[in-house]
Each structure stands twice: as C-alpha cells, then as structure tokens.
N, C-alpha and C positions, 0 to 999 in steps of 0.2 A: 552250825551256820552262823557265823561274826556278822557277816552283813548278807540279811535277810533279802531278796530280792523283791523288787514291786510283780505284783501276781495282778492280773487283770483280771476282773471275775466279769465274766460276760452275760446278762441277762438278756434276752429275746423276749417280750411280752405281746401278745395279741388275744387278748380277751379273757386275762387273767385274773379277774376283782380277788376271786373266790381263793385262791393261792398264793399270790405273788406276795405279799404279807410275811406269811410261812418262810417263803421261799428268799425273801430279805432277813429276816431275822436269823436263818442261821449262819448265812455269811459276816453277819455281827456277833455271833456268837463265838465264831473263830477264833480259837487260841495262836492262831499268825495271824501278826495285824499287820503287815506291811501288803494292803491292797487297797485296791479302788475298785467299784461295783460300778459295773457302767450298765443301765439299762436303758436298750433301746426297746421303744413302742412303734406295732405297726399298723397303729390305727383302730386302735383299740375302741369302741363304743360301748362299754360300759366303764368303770370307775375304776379300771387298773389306772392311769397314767397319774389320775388322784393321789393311791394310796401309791404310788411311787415316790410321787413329788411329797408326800409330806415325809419320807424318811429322808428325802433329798434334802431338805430343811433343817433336820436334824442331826446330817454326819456331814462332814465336806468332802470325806472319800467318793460320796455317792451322786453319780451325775446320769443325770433322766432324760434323755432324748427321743422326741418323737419324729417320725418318717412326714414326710409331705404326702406319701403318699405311699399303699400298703405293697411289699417288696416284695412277701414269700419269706418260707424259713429261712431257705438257706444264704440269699443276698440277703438278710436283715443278719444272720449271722456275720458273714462280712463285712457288715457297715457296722456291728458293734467291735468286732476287731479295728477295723480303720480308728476307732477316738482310743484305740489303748495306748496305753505308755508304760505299760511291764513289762517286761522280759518273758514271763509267762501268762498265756492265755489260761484260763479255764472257764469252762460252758458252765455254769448254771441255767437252767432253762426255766421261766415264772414259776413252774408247776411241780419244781423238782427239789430237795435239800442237798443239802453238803451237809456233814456231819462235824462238828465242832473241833475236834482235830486232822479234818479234811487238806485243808491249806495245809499244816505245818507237815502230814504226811507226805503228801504229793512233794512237794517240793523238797523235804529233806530225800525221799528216793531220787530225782533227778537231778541233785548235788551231787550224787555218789557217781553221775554215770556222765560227764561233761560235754562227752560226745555223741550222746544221744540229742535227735531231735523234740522227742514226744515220747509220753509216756500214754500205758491205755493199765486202768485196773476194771477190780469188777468181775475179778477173773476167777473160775474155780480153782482150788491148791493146783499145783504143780507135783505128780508126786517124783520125779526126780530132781527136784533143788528148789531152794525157799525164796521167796521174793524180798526184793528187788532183786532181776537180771537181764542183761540187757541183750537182745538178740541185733546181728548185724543183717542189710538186706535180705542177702541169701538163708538166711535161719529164719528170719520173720516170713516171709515166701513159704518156705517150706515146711514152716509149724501149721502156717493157714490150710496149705493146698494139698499135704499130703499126710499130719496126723489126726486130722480129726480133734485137735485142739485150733477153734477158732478163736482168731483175735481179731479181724478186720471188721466184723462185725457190731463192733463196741460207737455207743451212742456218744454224743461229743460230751453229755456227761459225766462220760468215765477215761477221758482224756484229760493230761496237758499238754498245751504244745508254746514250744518254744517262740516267738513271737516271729520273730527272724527267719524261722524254717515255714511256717505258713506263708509268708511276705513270699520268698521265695518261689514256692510253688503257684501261687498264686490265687490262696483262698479255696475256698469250693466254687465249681464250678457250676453251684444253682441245679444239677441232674433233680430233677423231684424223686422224693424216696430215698437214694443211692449217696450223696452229696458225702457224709460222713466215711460209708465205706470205699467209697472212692479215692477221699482224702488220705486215711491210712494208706491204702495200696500206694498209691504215687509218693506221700513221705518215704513208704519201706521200697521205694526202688532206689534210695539214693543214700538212706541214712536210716542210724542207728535206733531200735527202741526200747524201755525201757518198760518192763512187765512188772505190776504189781497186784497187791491181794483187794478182796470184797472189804467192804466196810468201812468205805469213804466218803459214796454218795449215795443217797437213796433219789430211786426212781417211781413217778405218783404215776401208776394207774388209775385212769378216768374214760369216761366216757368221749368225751370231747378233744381228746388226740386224735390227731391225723394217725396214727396207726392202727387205732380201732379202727378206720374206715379203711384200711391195706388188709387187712386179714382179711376182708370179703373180695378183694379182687385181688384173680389168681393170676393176672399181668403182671403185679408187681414183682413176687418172686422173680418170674420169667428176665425182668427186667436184670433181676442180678446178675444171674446166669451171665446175659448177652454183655454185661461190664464186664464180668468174670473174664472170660471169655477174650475181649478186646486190651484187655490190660496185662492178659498171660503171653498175647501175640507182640505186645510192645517191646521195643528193639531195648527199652529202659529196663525189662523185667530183669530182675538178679542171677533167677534159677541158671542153671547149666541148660545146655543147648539140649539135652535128652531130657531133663525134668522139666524145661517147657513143654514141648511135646506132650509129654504122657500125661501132663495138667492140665494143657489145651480138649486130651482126648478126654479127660473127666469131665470135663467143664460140658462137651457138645452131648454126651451120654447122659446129665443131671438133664440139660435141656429137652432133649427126647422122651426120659423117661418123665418128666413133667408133663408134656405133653400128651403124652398117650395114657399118663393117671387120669388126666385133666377129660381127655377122650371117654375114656369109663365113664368117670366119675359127673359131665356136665353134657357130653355129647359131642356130634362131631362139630356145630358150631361154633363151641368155644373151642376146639382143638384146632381149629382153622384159623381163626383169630391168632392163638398165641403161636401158633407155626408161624404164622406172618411176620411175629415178631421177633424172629429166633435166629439161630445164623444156619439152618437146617431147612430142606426142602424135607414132601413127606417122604420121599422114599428113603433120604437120607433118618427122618427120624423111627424106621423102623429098624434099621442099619445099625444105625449109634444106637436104640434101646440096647441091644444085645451084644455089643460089640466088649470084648476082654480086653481089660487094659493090661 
C-alpha cells in the first residue's frame, strides 16, 4: 500500500469509565497510522468523556464529541460516522480492542478487492479457500441463507466499510437489536464483500451490554426472523426468483418453529405474544412448523 488510506476508527461511548482507556490505547498501538479516532459520547454520567478528553489532549488524530442529548446505539453510530473523513469506517466500540495489527490487516485485504463495498471478519476458516475473498451479491445471499455459514450476523466490530457505500445506503436505520445485521443485508443486495479471518478484533464480554439483557427476551430472536423474512421478499434481494422462494419458506418455518419451542418451553402466553409479532397466523404456525422445504 504506497498511499495508505485515512481509516476512521469510530468510538461510540455511554458509560464506559471502566474500558474506554483499554479500548483507546489499542487503536494507538496500531502498526497503521494513517487514522483518526473519533469518539462520540452519549451522555455518559460517569468519567468516560474525562478519560476521552485527556487522550484528546495528547494525539490530534483523536477528536471527542459529546451528544446534546442521549441518541441510542445505533443513531450515535451514525453521528460518529457523519464527523469522518476516511475512506474507511471501522467500529471500535468503548468496550472492545482492535488488535495492534488490526488496521494494517483490514485495509491491506480491501486493497486487494476495489470493488468491494465492506468487509466483515471474525469469521471461522473457510475450508474450501483462504482468506481474503470476495463474494458478489448473489454469493453473499446465498452463503448466508442456504450454507449454514453465517455472515450477516457479524457485529460492526468485525467490519469495514467503505465510507461512500454506507453514505449511500443510508447509515442504519436505528431498528434496536437488528441495525448491523440489517446493514450487511442491504450492502450485499447491491455490492461486492470482502470475507476475512479471526484475529483482528477482540470482543469484551460484560455484564452491562445490551445483549446480555437480549438473551433473556425471546422477542428479540423473533425479531430477526421477521427482517429475515421482509428483506428476502425485497424486489432488491439478489438470489434467483426460486431461491427467494425457498429462503422465504425457511425463514416462515424458523419463525414457527420458534414459536411453538417458545409454546413448550414458556407457555401459551408467551407463544401468543411472539405470534403477534411474526408474519404467521396460528394455524399458519403449525403449518410452517412441518412444512418440507
């Protein structure tokens, strides 16, 4: 790489004293320096914005901004995208590392591949071919939806994206929960991506993530599903006119058979609730539990 490209490392902080520290120093630790660390606070009430503001002090790459007023993840992701000025995004998120040759990997794989929008790693081997490679719409579609190798799944810490391709699309659209995997789907209906290996970013397990509090509500899953679902049916999706179809019918059969685990397993209560929120009536979810695809 002759001329290394500006990389925008994007921080998101809300109430992060205890990490965000960590989580700036390894972006300094970076064997690619051509970036800026922009973190944005979203009203943070303990001493994150502090220990922000004093490395802000001490790099000029590092610019610290705080919200007026508290956004939510995924518009505070947005409004950190909005102050970039690189060609490539990457999430770091307060609570999360990059690993020291994080930057120079990411971006030397999507030099190789120019007409990729985004890359997603993090990924386990591939065992028919080695990473970096890049799949085009209909490949990316169809590794998701019908090998059993997920990728749409991947947290915005184990993306790049091109700055240009997110602008386009138009950010995430704020969904709670879904925002990221949403993002991939609607990138791979239009453009190219770029698959690479683990051991880029590391991601901190704690208590005080918002997804410890999703794992005890079984809406959210559901939730997927009903994107899944709405975004297989889109006139934009890639697949051929019969692998929509048949992904449309996996999609309404996960939803059922979630619902009738959910029925076991919590009662008819909760199976009435997350029917409600499904694209299936019940007689339709005893239908779709058993139905061959």
């Amino acid at each position: 790489m002759q001329n290394k490209p500006l990389v925008s490392v994007l921080m998101t902080a809300y109430n992060r004293e205890k990490y965000i520290a960590e989580a700036i120093e390894s972006v300094l630790a970076s064997t690619y320096e051509n970036w800026e660390l922009i973190i944005v606070d979203d009203g943070s009430k303990d001493h994150t914005v502090e220990i922000a503001k004093s490395y802000e002090a001490k790099d000029k790459r590092i610019k610290v901004y705080i919200n007026e007023k508290n956004l939510g993840d995924y518009p505070n992701r947005n409004r950190a995208a909005s102050y970039a000025k690189g060609i490539y995004l990457k999430y770091v998120d307060a609570d999360d590392l990059i690993y020291p040759h994080g930057l120079e990997q990411l971006v030397f794989y999507m030099e190789q591949f120019p007409d990729a929008a985004y890359g997603l790693c993090s990924l386990p081997q591939d065992d028919a071919q080695i990473y970096p490679f890049m799949l085009s719409p209909k490949q990316a579609y169809y590794r998701h939806y019908f090998t059993n190798k997920w990728i749409f799944h991947k947290a915005p810490l184990s993306s790049i994206i091109k700055k240009d391709f997110f602008d386009k699309v138009g950010g995430f659209s704020g969904k709670q929960h879904l925002g990221d995997f949403e993002m991939w789907n609607l990138l791979s209906q239009k453009y190219n991506v770029v698959l690479m290996p683990a051991g880029i970013v590391w991601h901190r397990t704690h208590d005080d993530q918002q997804n410890t509090d999703n794992a005890t509500n079984p809406a959210v899953n559901l939730k997927y599903f009903v994107l899944e679902y709405d975004l297989l049916k889109s006139t934009n999706c890639p697949l051929s006119e019969k692998d929509k179809l048949k992904a449309q019918k996996k999609c309404l059969r996960k939803q059922a058979r979630y619902i009738l685990r959910h029925l076991k397993s919590h009662g008819i209560k909760t199976a009435i609730e997350l029917q409600k929120k499904s694209d299936l009536n019940f007689i339709q979810v005893f239908v779709k539990a058993f139905q061959k695809i």
